[in-house]
LUMZA-291286 format. One record per residue: x, z, y of N, C-alpha, C in turn; residue in three letters. Coordinates in steps of 0.02 Angstrom, whole numbers, plus 50000, padded with zeros to 5 digits. Each point is the difference from the previous one (the first is absolute). Example, Ala and Ser with C-alpha at 12.3 -4.5 7.8 and 13.67 -1.06 7.14 Angstrom:
! LUMZA-291286
506605039049716499555000050059500455000050060ALA499824996450053500425000350059499615003750055SER
***
This chain:
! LUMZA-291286
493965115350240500674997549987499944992849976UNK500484994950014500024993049982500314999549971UNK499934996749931500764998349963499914994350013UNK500804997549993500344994450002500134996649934UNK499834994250005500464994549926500554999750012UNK500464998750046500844998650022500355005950028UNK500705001249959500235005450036500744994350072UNK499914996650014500314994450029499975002850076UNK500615001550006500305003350068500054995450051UNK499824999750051499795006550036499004998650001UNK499834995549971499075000649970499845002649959UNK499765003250008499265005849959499444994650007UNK499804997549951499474996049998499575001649955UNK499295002650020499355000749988499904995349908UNK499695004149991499624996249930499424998250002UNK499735001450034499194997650001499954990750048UNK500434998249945499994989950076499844997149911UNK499924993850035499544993849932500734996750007UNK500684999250028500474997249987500034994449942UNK500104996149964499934995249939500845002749988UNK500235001150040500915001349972500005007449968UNK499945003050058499975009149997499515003750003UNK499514997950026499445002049989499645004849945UNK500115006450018499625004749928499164999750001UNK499744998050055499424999050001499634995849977UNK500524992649986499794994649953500094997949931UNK499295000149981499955001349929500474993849961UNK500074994350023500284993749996500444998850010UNK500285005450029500815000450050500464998649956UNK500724999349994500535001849984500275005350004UNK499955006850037500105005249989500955003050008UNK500334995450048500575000450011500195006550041UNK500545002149972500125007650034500854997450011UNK500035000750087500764997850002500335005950021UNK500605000050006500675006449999500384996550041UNK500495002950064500334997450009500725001049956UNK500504995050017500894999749953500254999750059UNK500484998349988500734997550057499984994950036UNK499684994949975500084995650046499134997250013UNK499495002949985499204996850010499625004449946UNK499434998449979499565003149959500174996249931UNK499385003049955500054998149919499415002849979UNK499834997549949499505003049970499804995449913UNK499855002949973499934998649934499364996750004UNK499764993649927499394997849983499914998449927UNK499585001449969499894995349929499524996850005UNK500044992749996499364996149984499515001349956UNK499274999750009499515002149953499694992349983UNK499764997549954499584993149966499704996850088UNK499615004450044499524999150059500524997750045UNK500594998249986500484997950041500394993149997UNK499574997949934500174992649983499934993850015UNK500214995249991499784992650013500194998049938UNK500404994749974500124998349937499775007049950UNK499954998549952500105005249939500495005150009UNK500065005449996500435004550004500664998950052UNK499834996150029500544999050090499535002850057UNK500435003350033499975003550066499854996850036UNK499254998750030499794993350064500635000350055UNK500064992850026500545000650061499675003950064UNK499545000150015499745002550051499955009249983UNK500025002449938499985006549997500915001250017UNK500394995249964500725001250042500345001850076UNK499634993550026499975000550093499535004650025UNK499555003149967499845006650018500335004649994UNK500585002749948500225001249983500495001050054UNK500454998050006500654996050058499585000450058UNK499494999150031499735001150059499715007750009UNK500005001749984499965008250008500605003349999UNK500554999549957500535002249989500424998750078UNK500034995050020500085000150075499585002150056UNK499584997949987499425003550049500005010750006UNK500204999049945500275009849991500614998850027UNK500604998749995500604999650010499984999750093UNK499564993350058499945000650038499615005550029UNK499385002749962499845007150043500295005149970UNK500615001449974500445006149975500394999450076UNK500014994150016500694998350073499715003550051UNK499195003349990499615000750058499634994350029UNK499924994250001499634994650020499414999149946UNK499414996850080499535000049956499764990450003UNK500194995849959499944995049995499614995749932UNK499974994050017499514996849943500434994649974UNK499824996949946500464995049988499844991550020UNK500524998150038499694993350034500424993049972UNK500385003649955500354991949964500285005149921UNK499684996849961500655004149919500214991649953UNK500555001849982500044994349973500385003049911UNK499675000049929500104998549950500404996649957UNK500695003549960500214996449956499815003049939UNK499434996349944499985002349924500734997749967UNK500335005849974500544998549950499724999049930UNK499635003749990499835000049915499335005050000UNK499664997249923499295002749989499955009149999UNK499505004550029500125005349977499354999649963UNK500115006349928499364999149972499635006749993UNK499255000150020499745006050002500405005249913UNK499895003950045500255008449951500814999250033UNK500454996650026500684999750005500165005050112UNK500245004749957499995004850067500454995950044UNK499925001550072500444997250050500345002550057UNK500564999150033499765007050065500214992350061UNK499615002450053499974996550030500455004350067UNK500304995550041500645002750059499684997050067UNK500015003950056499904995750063500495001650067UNK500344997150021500335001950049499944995450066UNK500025003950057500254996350074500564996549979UNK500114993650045500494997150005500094998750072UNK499515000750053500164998250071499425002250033UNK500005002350037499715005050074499974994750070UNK499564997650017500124998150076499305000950016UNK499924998050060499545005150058499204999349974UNK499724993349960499354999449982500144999449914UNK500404994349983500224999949929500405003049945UNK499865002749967500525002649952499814995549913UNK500724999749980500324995949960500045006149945UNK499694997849925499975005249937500104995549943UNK500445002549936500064994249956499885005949947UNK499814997049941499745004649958499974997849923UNK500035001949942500205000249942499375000649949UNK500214998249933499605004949961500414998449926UNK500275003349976500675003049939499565002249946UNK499884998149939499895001549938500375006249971UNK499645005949999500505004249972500295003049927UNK499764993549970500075002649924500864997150007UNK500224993350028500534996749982500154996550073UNK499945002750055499995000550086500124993150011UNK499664995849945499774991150033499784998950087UNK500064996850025499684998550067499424996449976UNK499495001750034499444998449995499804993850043UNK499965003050046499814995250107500345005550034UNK500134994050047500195003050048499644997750092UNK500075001950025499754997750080500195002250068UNK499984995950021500075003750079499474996550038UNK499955007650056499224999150053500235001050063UNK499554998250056500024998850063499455004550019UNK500065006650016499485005050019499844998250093UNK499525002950011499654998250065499765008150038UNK500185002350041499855005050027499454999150015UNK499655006949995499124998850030499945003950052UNK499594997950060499925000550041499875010250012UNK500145003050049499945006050030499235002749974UNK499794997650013499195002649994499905002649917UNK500094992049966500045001149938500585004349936UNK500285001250034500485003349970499915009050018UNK499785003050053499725006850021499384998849946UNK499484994849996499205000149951500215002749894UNK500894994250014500114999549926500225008749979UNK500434998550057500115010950001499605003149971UNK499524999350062499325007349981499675000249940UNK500034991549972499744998049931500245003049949UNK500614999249993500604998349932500545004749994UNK500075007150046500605003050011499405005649987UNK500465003849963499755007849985500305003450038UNK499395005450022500235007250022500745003549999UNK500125001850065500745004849958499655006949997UNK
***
């Protein structure tokens, strides 16, 4: 039997991947478990110290990881299996490790190779905006997307 980290419809996704986002296999990971809502996925985070840059601030790059997964789930919840080929970053304000967050990702546009995802991340003690972003996903080619399957999709 395979368990899954994500209960994110319509993927059953395997736990045994080195993911840096979702990844239960990586010891280093972030350890994100997304759900789908109404309108895209979500999923909760608390910063730990190993997530810093300044003193007790949340590195920017652990943010856009952050926001780039959150869409990157949101586009393969749509069923597509794509990579990200443009994201672009707004920091609103500092988050500081120990301060929980939930992070949002939704489609915003579907066309035949590209799809369009903008994505969030909300402080939930006092639902501050954190960053926000939107990405330019890239469909991957036939071959690779049957390989990512057999990889990354659990058993029914």
């Amino acid at each position: 039997m395979t368990t899954t980290t994500n209960d994110v419809s319509p993927l059953q996704v395997r736990a045994d991947h080195g993911c840096f986002g979702c990844g239960a296999a990586n010891p280093h990971g972030l350890h994100l478990r997304f759900t789908p809502d109404a309108k895209g996925v979500r999923a909760t985070f608390t910063p730990l110290p190993v997530h810093q840059g300044y003193e007790q601030v949340v590195h920017g790059g652990i943010l856009s990881t952050l926001l780039d997964e959150a869409m990157a789930w949101a586009v393969a919840t749509a069923g597509i299996w794509a990579v990200t080929g443009e994201m672009q970053v707004r920091f609103r304000r500092p988050l500081h490790v120990g301060e929980a967050v939930t992070l949002s990702g939704v489609v915003t546009d579907i066309r035949t190779r590209a799809i369009s995802a903008s994505g969030q991340i909300v402080r939930e003690t006092d639902g501050q905006l954190i960053a926000t972003a939107s990405a330019l996903f890239v469909r991957v080619p036939a071959a690779t997307e049957a390989a990512w399957k057999a990889r990354y999709l659990a058993s029914e």
